[in-house]
N, C-alpha and C positions, 0 to 999 in steps of 0.2 A: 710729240705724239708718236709713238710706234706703229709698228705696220698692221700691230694683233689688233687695234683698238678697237676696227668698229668687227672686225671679224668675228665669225659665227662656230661654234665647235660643231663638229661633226665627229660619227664615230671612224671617219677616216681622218682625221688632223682639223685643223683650222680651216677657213674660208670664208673668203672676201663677201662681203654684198653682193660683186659680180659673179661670184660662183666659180674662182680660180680657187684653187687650195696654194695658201701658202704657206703653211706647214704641216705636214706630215706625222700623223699623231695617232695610233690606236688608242681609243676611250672607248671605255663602256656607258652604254644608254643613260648609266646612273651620272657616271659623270661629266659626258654632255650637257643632262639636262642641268648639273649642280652649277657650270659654268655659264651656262646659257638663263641661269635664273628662273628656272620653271621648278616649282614645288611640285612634291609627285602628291599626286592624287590618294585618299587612304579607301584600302579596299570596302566595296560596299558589306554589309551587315549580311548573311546568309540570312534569309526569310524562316522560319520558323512554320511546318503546317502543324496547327493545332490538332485536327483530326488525327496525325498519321502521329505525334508523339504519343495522344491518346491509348491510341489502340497498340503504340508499342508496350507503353507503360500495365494495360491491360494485358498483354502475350509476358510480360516475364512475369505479371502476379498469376497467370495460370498456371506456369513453370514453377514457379516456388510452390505452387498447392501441389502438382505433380510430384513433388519431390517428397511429399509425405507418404505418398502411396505405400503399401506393404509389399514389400518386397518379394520379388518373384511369383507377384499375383494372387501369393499363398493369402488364408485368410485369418485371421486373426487366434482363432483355435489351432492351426495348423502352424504355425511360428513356434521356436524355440525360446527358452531364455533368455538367449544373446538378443535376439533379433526381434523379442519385445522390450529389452532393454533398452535399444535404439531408438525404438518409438520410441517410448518416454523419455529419452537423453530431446530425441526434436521437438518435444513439449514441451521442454525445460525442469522435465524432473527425474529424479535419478532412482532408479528401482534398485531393488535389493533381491540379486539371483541367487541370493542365499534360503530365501521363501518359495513357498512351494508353485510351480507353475500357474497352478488357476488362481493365487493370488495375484501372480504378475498382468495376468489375463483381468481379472477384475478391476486392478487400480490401472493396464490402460483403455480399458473401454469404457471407465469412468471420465478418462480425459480427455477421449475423444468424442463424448457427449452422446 
């Protein structure tokens, strides 16, 4: 039988049952416990609050309707070709700025209901 046997790791070396260190030994916590036979614990589950996902989940579907907004406030008469073009690209359809404005005006206030 050797002198380590009944000995205990610390993260300063080895020691006895009586609390002498008989060897000399920096370890880390992790491998204390791997010698000493203690299983680490698995972190607990982070708690979920329904309520506050909720209401996040509702803050970016209002952000994504913000982002349809007309740009620079202007109103729909007031927009260029480009920039009723846009609208309709975030509708998912693609205008023709080859036609004449109040058509571009017409088919997106058709889309926007």
């Amino acid at each position: 039988m050797g002198y380590l046997d009944n000995a205990k790791a610390t993260t300063r070396g080895w020691v006895s049952p009586k609390g002498e260190l008989l060897k000399a030994q920096k370890m880390s916590q992790a491998e204390v416990d791997a010698h000493n036979g203690v299983k680490p614990t698995p972190a607990p589950k982070p708690k979920v609050d329904i309520v506050k996902a909720m209401e996040e989940a509702e803050m970016e579907n209002e952000i994504q309707q913000l982002n349809e907004a007309p740009a620079n406030g202007k109103s729909l008469d007031e927009m260029n070709k480009i920039e009723l073009e846009a609208i309709g690209r975030q509708h998912g359809v693609e205008l023709d700025r080859r036609e004449k404005k109040s058509s571009l005006l017409d088919q997106v206030k058709d889309l926007m209901g």
